[in-house]
C-alpha atoms as one frame of an Amber mdcrd trajectory, in Angstrom:
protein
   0.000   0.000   0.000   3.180   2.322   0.662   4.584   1.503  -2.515   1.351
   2.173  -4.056   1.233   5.631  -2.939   4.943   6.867  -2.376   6.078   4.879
  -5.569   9.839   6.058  -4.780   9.983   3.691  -1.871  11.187   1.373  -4.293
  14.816   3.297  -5.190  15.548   2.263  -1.426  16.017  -1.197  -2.427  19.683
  -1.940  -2.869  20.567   1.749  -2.767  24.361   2.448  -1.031  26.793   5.384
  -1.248  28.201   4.698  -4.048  24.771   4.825  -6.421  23.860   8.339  -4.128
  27.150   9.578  -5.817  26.502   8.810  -9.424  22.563  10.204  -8.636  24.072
  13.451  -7.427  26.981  13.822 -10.392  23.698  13.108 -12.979  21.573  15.594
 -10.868  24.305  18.227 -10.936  24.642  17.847 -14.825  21.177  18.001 -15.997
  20.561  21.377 -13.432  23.926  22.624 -15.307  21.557  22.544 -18.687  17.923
  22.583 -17.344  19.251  26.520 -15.849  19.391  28.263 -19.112  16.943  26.679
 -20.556  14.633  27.139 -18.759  15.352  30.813 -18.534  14.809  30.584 -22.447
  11.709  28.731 -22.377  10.083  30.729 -19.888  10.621  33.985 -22.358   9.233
  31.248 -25.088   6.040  31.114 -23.169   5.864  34.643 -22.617   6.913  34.648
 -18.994  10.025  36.266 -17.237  13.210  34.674 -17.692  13.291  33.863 -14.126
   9.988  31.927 -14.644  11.561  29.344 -15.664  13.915  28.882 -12.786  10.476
  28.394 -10.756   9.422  25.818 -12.746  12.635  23.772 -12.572  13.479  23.205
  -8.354   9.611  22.069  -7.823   8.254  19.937 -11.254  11.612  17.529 -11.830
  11.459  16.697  -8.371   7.677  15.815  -7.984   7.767  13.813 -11.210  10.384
  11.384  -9.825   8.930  11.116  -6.594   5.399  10.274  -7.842   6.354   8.680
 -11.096   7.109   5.934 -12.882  10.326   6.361 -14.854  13.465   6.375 -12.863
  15.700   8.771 -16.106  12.696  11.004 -17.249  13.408  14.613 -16.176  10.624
  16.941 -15.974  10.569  20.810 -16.581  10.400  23.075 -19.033   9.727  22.333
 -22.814   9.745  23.933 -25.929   6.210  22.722 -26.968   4.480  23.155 -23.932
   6.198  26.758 -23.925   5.057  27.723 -27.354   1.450  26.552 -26.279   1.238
  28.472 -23.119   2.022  31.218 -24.602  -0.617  30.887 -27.835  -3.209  29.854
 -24.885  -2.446  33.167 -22.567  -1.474  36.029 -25.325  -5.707  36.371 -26.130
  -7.039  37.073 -22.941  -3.764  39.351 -21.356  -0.198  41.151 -22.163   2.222
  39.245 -22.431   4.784  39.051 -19.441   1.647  41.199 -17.375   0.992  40.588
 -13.869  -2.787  39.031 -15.200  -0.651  36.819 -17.977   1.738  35.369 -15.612
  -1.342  34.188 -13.313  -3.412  32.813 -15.872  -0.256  31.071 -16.493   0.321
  29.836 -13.388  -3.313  28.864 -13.396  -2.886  26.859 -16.725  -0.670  24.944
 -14.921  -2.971  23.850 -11.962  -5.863  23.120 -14.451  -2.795  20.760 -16.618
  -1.822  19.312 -13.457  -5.431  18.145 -12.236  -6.052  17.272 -15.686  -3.177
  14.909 -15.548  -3.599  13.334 -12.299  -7.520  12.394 -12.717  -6.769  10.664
 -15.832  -3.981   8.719 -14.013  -5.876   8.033 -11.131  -9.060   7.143 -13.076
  -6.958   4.988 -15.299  -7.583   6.535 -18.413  -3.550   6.779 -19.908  -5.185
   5.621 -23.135  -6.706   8.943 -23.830  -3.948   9.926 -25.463  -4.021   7.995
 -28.520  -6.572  10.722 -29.589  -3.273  12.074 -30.713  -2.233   9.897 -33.291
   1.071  10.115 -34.270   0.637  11.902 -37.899  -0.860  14.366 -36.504   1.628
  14.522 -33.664   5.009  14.873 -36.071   3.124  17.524 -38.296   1.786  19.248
 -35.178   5.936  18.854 -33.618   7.462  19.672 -37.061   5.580  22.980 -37.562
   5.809  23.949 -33.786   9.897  23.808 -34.222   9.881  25.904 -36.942   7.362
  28.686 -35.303   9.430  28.403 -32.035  12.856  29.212 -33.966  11.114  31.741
 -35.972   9.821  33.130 -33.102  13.157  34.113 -31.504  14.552  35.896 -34.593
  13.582  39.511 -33.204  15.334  38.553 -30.438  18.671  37.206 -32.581  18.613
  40.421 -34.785  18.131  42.740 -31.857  14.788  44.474 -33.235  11.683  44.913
 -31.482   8.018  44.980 -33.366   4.343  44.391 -32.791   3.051  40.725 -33.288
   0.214  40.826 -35.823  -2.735  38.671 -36.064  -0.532  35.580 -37.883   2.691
  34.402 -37.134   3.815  34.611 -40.817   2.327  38.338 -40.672   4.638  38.719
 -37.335   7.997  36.739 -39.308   7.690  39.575 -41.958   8.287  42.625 -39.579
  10.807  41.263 -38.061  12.091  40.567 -41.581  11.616  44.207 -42.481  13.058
  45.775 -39.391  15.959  43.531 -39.349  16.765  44.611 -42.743  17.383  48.184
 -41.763  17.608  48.269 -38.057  19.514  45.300 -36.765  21.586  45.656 -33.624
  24.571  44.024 -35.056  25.990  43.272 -31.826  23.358  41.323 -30.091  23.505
  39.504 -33.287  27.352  38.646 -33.393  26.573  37.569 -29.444  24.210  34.712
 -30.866  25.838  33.893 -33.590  28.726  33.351 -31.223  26.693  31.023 -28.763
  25.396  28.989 -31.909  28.775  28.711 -32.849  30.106  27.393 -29.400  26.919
  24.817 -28.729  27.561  23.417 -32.232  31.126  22.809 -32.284  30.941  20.963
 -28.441  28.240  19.098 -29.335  30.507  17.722 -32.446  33.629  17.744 -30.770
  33.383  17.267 -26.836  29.433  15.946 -26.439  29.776  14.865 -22.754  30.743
  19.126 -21.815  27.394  20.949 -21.191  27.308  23.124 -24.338  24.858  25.072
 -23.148  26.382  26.005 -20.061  29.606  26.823 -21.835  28.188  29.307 -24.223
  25.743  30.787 -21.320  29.221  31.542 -19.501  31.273  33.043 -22.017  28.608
  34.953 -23.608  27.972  36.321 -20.511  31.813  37.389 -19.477  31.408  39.057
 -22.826  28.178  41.091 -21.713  29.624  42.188 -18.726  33.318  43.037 -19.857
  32.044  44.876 -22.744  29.144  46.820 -21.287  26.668  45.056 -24.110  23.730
  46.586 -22.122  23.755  50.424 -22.167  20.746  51.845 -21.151  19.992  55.424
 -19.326  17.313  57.750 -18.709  16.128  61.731 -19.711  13.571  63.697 -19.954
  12.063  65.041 -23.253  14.402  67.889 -23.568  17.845  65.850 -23.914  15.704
  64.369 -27.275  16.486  67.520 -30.026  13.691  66.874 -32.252  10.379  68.077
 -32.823   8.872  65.090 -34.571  10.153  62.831 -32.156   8.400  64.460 -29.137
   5.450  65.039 -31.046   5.139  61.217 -31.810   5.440  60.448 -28.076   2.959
  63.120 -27.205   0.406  61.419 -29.945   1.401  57.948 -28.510   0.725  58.790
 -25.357  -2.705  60.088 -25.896  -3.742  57.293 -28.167  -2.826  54.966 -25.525
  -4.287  56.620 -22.263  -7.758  56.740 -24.331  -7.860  53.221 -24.476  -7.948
  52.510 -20.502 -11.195  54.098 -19.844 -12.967  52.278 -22.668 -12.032  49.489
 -21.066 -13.274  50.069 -17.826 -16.737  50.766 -19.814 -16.632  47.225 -21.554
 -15.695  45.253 -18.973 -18.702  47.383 -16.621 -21.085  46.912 -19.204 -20.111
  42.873 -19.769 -21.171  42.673 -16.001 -24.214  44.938 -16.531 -24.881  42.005
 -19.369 -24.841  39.203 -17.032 -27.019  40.160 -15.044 -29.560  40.927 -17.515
 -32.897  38.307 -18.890 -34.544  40.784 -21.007 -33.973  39.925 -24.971 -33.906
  43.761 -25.919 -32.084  45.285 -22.967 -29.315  42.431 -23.533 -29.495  43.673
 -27.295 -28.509  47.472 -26.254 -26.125  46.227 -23.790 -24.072  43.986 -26.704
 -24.590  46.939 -29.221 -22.549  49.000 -26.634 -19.849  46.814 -25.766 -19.310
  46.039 -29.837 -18.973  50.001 -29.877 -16.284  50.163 -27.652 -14.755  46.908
 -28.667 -14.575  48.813 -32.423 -13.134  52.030 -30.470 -10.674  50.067 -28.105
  -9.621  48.351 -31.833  -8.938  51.310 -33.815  -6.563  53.042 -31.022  -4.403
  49.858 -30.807  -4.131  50.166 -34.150  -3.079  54.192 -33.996  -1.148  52.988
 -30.886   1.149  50.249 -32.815   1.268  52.484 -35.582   3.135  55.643 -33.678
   5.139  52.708 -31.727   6.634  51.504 -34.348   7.353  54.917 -35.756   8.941
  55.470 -31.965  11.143  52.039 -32.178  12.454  53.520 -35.803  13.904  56.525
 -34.944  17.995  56.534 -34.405  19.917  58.504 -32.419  23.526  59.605 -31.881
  24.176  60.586 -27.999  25.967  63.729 -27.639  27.511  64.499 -24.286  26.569
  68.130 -22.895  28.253  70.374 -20.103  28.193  69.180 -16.638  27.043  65.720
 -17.575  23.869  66.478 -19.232  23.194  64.240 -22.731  21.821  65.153 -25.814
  20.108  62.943 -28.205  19.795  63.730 -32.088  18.227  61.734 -34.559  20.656
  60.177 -37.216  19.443  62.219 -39.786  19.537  65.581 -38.224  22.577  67.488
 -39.795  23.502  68.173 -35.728  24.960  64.396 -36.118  28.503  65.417 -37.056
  29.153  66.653 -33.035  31.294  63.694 -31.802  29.329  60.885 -30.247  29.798
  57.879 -28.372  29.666  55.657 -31.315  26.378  53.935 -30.624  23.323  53.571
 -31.983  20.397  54.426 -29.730  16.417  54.165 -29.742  13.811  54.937 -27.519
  12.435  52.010 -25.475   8.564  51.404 -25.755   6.172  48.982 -24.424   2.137
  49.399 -24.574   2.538  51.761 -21.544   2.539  55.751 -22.169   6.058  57.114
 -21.746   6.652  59.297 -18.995   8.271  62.470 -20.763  10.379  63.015 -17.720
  11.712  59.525 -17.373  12.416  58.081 -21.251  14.191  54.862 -21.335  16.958
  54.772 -24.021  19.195  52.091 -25.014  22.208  51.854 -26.934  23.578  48.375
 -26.248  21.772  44.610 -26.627  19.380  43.325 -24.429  20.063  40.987 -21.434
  18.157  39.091 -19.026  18.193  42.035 -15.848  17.257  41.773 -12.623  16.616
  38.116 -11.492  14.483  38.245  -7.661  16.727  36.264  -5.598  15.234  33.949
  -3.256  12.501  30.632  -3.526   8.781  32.341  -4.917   5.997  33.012  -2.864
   4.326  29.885  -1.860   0.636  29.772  -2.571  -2.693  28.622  -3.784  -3.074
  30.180  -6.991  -5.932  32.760  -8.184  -9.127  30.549  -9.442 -11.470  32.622
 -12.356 -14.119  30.492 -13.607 -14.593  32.825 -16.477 -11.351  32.327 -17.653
 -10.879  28.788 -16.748 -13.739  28.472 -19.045 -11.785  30.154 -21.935  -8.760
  28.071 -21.495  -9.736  24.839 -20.941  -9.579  23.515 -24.378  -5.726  24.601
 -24.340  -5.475  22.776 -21.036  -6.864  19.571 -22.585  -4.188  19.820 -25.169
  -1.427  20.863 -23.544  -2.403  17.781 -20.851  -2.212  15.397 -23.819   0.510
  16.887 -25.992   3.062  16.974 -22.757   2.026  13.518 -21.478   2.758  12.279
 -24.727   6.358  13.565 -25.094   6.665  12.555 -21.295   5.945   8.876 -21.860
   7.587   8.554 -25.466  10.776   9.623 -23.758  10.211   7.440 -20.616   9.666
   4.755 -23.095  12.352   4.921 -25.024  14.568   5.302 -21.741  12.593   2.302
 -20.199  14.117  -0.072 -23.217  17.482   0.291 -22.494  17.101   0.043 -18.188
  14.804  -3.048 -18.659  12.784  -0.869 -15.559   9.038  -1.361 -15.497   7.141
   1.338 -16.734   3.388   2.663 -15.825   1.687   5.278 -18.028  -1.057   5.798
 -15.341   1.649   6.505 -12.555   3.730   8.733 -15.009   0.445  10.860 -15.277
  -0.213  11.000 -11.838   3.441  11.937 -11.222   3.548  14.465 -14.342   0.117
  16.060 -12.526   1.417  16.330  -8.921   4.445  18.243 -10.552   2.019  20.557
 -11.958  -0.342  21.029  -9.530   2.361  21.312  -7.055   4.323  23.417  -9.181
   2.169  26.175  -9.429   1.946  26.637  -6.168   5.362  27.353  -6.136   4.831
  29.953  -8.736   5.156  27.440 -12.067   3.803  27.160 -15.788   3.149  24.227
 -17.373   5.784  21.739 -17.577   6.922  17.787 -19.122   9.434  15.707 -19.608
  12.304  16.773 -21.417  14.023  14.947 -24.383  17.391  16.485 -24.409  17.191
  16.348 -20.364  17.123  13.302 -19.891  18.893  11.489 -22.803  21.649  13.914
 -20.295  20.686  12.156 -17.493  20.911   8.921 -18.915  24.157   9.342 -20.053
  25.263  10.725 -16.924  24.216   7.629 -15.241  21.320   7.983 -13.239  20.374
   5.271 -11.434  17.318   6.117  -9.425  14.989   9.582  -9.244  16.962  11.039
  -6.669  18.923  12.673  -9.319  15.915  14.802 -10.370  15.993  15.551  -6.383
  19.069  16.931  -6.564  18.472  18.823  -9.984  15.985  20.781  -7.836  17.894
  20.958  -4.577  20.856  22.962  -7.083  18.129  25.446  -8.943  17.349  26.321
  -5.449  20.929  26.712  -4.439  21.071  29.033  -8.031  17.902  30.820  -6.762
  19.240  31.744  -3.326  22.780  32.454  -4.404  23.295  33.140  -7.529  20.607
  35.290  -9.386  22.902  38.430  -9.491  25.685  36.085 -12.024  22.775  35.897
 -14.426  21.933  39.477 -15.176  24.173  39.952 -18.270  23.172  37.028 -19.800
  22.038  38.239 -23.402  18.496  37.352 -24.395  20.202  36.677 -28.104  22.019
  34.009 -26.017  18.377  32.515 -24.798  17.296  32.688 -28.637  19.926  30.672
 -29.570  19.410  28.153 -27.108  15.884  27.735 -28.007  16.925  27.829 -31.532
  19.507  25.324 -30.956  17.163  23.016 -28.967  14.427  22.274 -31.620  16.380
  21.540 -34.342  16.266  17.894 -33.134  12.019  18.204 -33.328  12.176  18.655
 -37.184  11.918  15.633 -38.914  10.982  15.071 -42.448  11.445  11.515 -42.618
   8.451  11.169 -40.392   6.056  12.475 -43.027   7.641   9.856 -45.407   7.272
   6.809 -42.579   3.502   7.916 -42.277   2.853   7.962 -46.103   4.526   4.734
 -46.538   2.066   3.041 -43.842  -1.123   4.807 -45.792  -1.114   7.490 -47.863
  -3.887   9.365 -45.651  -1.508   8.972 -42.535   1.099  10.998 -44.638  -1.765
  13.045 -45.896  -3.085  13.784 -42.417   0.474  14.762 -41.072   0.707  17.567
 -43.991  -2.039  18.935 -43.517  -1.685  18.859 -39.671   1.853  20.629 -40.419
   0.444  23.627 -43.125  -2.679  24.402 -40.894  -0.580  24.686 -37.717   2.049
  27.160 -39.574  -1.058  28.577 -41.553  -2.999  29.399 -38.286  -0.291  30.176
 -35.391  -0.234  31.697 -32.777  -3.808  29.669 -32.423  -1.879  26.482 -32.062
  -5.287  24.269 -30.820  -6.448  24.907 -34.299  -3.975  22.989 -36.405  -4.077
  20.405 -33.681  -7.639  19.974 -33.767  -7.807  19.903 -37.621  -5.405  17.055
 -37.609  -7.568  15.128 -34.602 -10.211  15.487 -36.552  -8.813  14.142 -39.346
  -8.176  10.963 -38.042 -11.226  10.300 -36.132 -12.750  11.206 -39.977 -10.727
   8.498 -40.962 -11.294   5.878 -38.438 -14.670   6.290 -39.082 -14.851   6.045
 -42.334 -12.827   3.040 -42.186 -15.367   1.288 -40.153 -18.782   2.444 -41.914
 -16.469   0.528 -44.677 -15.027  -2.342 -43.659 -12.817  -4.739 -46.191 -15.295
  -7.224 -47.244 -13.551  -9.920 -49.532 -14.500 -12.895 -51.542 -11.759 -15.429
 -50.611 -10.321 -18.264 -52.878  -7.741 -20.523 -52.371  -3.741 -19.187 -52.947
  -0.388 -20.729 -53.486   0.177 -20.350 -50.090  -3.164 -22.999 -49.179  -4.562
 -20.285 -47.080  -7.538 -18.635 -48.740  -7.099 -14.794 -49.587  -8.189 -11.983
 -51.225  -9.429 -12.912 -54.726  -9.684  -9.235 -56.234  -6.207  -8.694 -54.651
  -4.355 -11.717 -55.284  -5.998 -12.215 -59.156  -7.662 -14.824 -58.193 -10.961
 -16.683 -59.887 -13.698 -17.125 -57.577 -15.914 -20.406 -57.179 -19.160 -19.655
 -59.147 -21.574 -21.688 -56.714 -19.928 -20.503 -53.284 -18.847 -17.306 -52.012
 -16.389 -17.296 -49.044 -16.649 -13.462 -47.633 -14.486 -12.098 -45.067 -15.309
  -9.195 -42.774 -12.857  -7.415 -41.454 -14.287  -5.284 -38.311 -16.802  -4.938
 -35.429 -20.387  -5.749 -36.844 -22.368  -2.332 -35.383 -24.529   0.493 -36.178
 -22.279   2.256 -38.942 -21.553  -0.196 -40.829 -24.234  -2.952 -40.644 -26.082
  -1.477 -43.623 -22.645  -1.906 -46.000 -22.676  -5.637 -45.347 -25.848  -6.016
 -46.428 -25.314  -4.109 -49.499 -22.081  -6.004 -49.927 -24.023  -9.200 -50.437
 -26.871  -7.850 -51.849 -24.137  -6.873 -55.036 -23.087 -10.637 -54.411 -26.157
 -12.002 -54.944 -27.011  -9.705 -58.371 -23.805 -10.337 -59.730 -23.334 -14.160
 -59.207 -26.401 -15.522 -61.107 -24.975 -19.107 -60.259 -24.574 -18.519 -56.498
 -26.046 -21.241 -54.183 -24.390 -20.451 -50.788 -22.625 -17.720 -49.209 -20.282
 -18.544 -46.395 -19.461 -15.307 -44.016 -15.766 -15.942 -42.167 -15.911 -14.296
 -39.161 -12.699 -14.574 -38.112 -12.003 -10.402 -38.365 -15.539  -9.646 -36.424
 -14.636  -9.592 -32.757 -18.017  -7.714 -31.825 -21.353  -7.087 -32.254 -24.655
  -5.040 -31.183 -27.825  -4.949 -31.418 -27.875  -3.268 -34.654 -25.384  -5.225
 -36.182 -27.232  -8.421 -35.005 -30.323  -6.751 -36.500 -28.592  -6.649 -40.296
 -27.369  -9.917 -39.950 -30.953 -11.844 -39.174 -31.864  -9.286 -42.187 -29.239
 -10.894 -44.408 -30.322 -14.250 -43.668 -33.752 -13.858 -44.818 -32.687 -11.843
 -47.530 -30.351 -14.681 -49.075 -33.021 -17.499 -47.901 -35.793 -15.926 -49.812
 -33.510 -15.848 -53.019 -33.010 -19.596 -52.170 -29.267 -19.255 -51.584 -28.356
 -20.768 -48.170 -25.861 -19.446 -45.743 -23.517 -20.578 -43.301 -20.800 -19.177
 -40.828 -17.365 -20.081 -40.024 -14.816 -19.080 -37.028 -17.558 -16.918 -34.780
 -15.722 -15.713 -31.529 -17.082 -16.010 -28.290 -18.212 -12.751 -27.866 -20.087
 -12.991 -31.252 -21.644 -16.081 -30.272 -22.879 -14.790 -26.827 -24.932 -11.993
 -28.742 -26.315 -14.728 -31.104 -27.434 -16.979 -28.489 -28.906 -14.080 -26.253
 -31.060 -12.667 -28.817 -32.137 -16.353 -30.823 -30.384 -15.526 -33.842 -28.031
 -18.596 -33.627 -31.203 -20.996 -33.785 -32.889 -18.963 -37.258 -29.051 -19.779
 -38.260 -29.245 -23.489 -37.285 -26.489 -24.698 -35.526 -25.331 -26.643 -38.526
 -25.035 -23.742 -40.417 -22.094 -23.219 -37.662 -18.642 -24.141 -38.871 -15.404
 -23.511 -36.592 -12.793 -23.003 -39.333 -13.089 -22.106 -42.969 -11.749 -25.370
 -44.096 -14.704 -27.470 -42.388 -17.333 -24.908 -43.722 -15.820 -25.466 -47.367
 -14.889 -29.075 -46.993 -19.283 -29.471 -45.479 -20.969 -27.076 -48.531 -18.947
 -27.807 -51.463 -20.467 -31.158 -52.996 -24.135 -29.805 -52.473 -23.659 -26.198
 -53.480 -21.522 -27.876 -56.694 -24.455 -30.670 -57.994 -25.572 -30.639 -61.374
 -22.885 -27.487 -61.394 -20.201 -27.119 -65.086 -17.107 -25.473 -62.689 -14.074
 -27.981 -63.895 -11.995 -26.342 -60.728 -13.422 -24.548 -57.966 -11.667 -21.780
 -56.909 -12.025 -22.829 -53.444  -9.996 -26.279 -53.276  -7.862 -25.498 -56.222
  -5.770 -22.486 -56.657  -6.890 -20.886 -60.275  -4.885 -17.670 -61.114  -7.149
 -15.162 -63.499  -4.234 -14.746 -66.033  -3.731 -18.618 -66.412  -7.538 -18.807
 -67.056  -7.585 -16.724 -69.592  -4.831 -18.132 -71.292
C-alpha cells in the first residue's frame, strides 16, 4: 500500500553510497543545462526569464517522486512553452501581472487534468493524438518556435500581428534596416560554441559553456547600455510630437475598457432579450473604439522604435540625443546607436528609457517564490480549458515517449497511469510554487541517462541545485544576453524537425502521410492559435477511423499458393461460381451494418450461379444490437432468393450476442462451422451438384491470367 502511494519507496532497495554519488553527479549535470533553458523557455512562453527557474526546483522533483520512470526529467519544454504562450497572449499582455497568473493557473488546471486521468486509469486517452498528426503538429511547432526568436537574434523589437507569418515579416523588415549588429554577433557566437561541443566534446554541457562566455562578454564589454532623460535631452520636434500622440492614443484606451468590462457585467445580469441587445450593441462600440486606437497605438510605436539617435555628451554631464538624420549628427558621439524604449505603456516624458547596447536578461528576484494557492477565475478557466486539454495530452505524450524509449534500455518497469499521476502532482504542485506548465524533457534526460542515473533522486538533486542558483546566484545571471536565450531555443528544436516522419507515415497509408501535412500547413497557416492545427489534424483521423469502419474490407476469398484462402480481387484470383467465401474485417455495429448487407446484396445480383454464401468471421470480434439486426436481415434476404448461408470461425463474444437474442437458432447450428476449411470441406459437394465449374476456386488455386490463357 506504501509503494502504491509513495512509488519512490522502491529506489531504497539496494541503494548504497556509491549509487547516491553517481545520482548526485547526474543531478548536478542536468541542473547545469535545465538553468538556461529554462530561462529561455520561460521567455518562449511569454513569462520572465526567471519563470523558468520556478518551474525547474519544484516539477523535476515531484515527477520522480510520484512517477514511474526512474531517467525522465521533468521541466520546461519547448512545446508546452510555445502553447502556453498561444493559450495566454488572447485574454492578457504578455509578461503582465494578469498573464503570468493565468499562467500559473494553466498549470494547476494541466496538473489536475493529468492526475484524474492517471488516477481514473484513463492513460489511453492519449491515442486521440495519433502520431501523424503529432510529427506535423511537432514539425511545424519547431519551426514557429525558432522563428519566433529571430527579433530577439537580430536585436529588433516589433508588434506581433494577427498571424505568425504576418509577425515573421516585420521582423524581416526591421531587421533589414535596423539590426543591432551586436546582439547579433553575441548569438551567432553562442550557436557557434553549442555546435562545435556538441561535435567535438558531447559529454561538456554546451549550453552552459556558451551561457558563460557569452555572458563574461556582456559584462566586460558593457553590451547593455541603457539610461534615462527627460524630453528635452531628445532635439527633435517630430520625435516628441510622436510620443505626445502615442501617449494620448494609448491613455484613451484605458477608460474604454473600464466601460466594456462594466457593461459585460451589466450584461450578465440581464434576462430581457432587448435590454441584452442594447447592452451587446454598446460593448461592440467600444470593442470597435478600443480596436482602432491599438491600431493608432502600434502604428506611432513603431514609428517610436524607428527613430535613431547619436548621444551627444553636454556640459556638466547632461546628454543630448539627435536623430541620425539631423545634420547636428557630425558633433562627436559615443559611437552607438540608440532608440527609444517602448512597451504598450505611455512614456513618462520626464523619465524616457533609451538604449544603446543589446538586451540581457536584468534583474533576477533572488530567493525561492511566494508559496501559494493560486488565483481561481471560472470565467477564464472556461476560456482556457480547451488549451489545457491539449497541452495535458501533448506533454504527457512527449513525457511517456521519452520514458519509453529510456525504459528499453534500463529493462525498468514502466506505468503510463503513474507517469500521469506523477507528471500532474508536478504541476499542480508546481504552481503553487509559482510554475507554468511543464513535461518531460528529451534532451534532459537522454543527459541524465548518459550521466548515469540510477534512481529519481537525481531529479531531487536537480531541484535541490536550482534552489541553491535561486538563493545564491541570481545576481551572475543578469548579463546574460536574451540573443544568447534565442539561440538556445533555436539550438534546442532543431532535433524536433523531422521530415522523414512524413515519409514513414505515407509509406504506412497514404492518408496517414496526408493527415500529417495537412496537420503541419494548418498549424504554420494558423499560429499563434496552435489548438487549431491540432484539432484539424484530430479530426482528421477520427474522420478516418470512421470512415474506415462504416467501410469495412469485405472480400471474396479463394484458395492461394500459399493454401490459405485470400483476397481474390487482390491476389488475381478466380472465384468459385456456386460458393462465395466473404471475409469481414471489423466490429459488426450500427455504422456499418447497412454496407454488409449491401455487400451481399451486389453478391447475390452479380453471381447468377450462387447457391451459398459462407461469411468468415474470423475479423468480427463484436457485435450489437444493430449489427445483429442486419445480420438476421441478411439471412432472410439470401433465404428468400433460395441461396443458403452458413458461418465459419464466430468468436465467443459474437456467439454470446447470437445466443442471447435467438439468432443462432434462425441460423441453425449446422449452419455453424469452426474453421473455414470445415465450412468449405461441409458445402462444397451440395452447393456444386448438377454445377459445369471444372476447378473450384475454393480447393484449387486458379490464377485469373492462367484462365484466360
Amino acid at each position: 500500500m506504501l509503494k502504491l502511494f509513495f512509488p519512490f519507496i522502491e529506489w531504497f532497495k539496494d541503494y548504497n553510497s556509491e549509487t547516491l554519488r553517481t545520482d548526485f553527479l547526474s543531478g548536478l549535470t542536468v541542473a547545469l543545462v535545465l538553468i538556461p533553458q529554462s530561462m529561455a523557455y520561460a521567455q518562449l512562453a511569454g513569462l520572465p526569464a526567471y519563470y523558468g527557474l520556478y518551474a525547474s526546483f519544484l516539477p523535476p522533483m515531484i515527477a520522480a517522486l510520484f512517477g514511474s520512470s526512474r531517467q525522465l526529467a521533468t521541466g520546461p519544454v519547448a512545446v508546452v512553452s510555445l502553447m502556453t504562450a498561444a493559450s495566454l497572449s488572447p485574454l492578457a499582455s504578455t509578461g503582465s501581472e494578469g498573464y503570468i497568473a493565468y499562467a500559473i493557473m494553466l498549470a494547476l488546471m494541466v496538473g489536475a487534468f493529468q492526475f484524474l486521468l492517471g488516477i481514473l486509469r484513463l492513460g489511453l486517452v492519449v491515442n486521440f493524438l495519433s502520431h501523424p498528426v503529432v510529427n506535423g503538429f511537432t514539425n511545424a511547432a519547431a519551426i514557429i518556435i525558432a522563428s519566433s526568436q529571430l527579433s530577439k537574434l537580430f536585436g529588433v523589437n516589433i508588434d506581433k500581428a494577427a498571424h505568425h507569418y504576418e509577425t515573421i515579416m516585420r521582423v524581416i523588415t526591421a531587421a533589414i534596416h535596423y539590426t543591432h549588429w551586436p546582439t547579433f554577433f553575441m548569438g551567432a557566437l553562442a550557436f557557434a560554441i553549442m555546435y562545435i561541443l556538441k561535435r567535438i566534446a558531447p559529454k561538456i554541457p554546451n549550453v552552459l559553456v556558451a551561457v558563460v562566455v557569452t555572458t563574461l562578454i556582456s559584462w566586460g564589454t558593457g553590451f547593455e547600455k541603457n539610461t534615462v532623460v527627460d524630453i528635452s535631452s531628445i532635439k527633435s520636434e517630430d520625435v516628441g510630437e510622436t510620443i505626445q500622440t502615442f501617449n494620448e492614443t494609448v491613455t484613451a484606451i484605458n477608460p474604454l475598457s473600464e466601460k466594456r468590462t462594466e457593461a459585460g457585467k451589466i450584461l450578465d445580469t440581464l434576462h430581457d432579450p432587448i435590454e441584452r441587445i442594447n447592452v451587446q450593441h454598446e460593448i461592440n462600440v467600444y470593442s470597435l473604439q478600443i480596436e482602432l486606437l491599438e491600431k493608432n497605438a502600434q502604428k506611432y510605436r513603431e514609428k517610436i522604435r524607428n527613430f535613431l539617435f547619436n548621444k551627444v555628451n553636454g556640459t556638466q554631464g547632461s546628454m543630448n540625443f539627435y536623430l541620425k538624420t539631423d545634420p547636428e549628427n557630425g558633433l562627436d558621439t559615443d559611437g552607438r546607436t540608440w532608440r527609444i524604449k517602448v512597451k504598450n505603456n505611455p512614456i513618462s516624458l520626464d523619465n524616457i528609457n533609451m538604449s544603446g547596447g543589446g538586451a540581457v536578461v536584468g534583474n533576477i528576484p533572488k530567493g525561492l517564490p511566494s508559496f501559494g494557492i493560486p488565483q481561481i477565475n471560472l470565467k477564464i478557466i472556461t476560456q482556457m480549458f480547451p488549451y489545457a486539454v491539449i497541452i495535458s495530452l501533448l506533454g504527457f505524450m512527449e513525457a511517456i515517449s521519452i520514458a519509453k524509449a529510456m525504459a528499453a534500455k534500463t529493462g525498468q518497469r514502466l506505468d503510463p497511469n503513474q507517469e500521469l499521476i506523477g507528471q500532474g502532482l508536478a504541476n499542480i504542485l508546481g504552481s503553487f510554487g509559482r510554475s507554468y506548465p511543464v513535461s518531460g524533457s528529451f534532451s534532459r534526460s537522454a543527459v541524465n541517462l548518459q550521466a548515469g542515473a540510477i534512481s529519481g533522486f537525481s531529479s531531487v538533486f536537480t531541484s535541490c541545485i536550482v534552489v541553491i542558483a535561486l538563493l545564491f546566484f541570481t545576481p551572475l545571471l543578469y548579463h546574460l544576453p536574451q540573443a544568447v536565450l534565442a539561440a538556445v531555443i533555436m539550438m534546442a528544436v532543431i532535433g524536433l524537425i523531422n521530415i522523414s516522419g512524413f515519409i514513414h507515415a505515407w509509406r504506412a497509408q497514404w492518408y496517414d502521410g496526408a493527415i500529417s501535412i495537412i496537420t503541419f500547413i494548418f498549424t504554420l497557416a494558423f499560429a499563434p492559435h496552435l489548438d487549431k492545427g491540432i484539432m484539424i489534424g484530430v479530426l482528421l483521423s477520427l474522420g478516418v477511423f470512421l470512415y474506415k469502419s462504416m467501410r469495412p474490407g469485405v472480400a471474396s476469398l479463394s484458395r492461394h499458393t500459399d493454401e490459405d484462402f485470400r483476397d481474390s480481387m487482390i491476389n488475381e484470383l478466380m472465384e468459385c461460381e456456386y460458393v462465395d467465401l466473404i471475409r469481414f474485417e471489423g466490429t459488426l455495429f450500427f455504422a456499418n451494418a447497412s454496407y454488409l448487407e449491401d455487400k451481399i446484396n451486389e453478391r447475390i445480383l452479380a453471381k447468377k450461379n450462387l447457391r451459398h454464401i459462407i461469411i468468415a468471421c474470423n475479423g468480427i470480434n463484436d457485435m450489437d444490437a444493430s449489427g445483429e439486426e442486419a445480420l438476421s436481415l441478411v439471412i432472410d434476404r439470401v433465404r428468400s432468393a433460395g441461396i443458403d448461408i452458413s458461418f465459419s470461425g464466430i468468436n465467443e463474444s459474437v456467439m454470446t450476442v447470437l445466443e442471447r437474442t435467438h439468432l443462432l437458432e434462425k441460423i441453425g447450428p449446422s449452419h455453424i462451422y469452426p474453421t473455414m476449411e470445415k465450412a468449405i470441406c461441409s458445402v462444397h459437394e451440395t452447393a456444386h451438384k448438377g454445377g459445369t465449374e471444372e476447378q473450384c476456386p475454393l480447393t484449387t488455386v486458379c490464377h485469373i491470367a492462367q484462365t484466360m490463357k
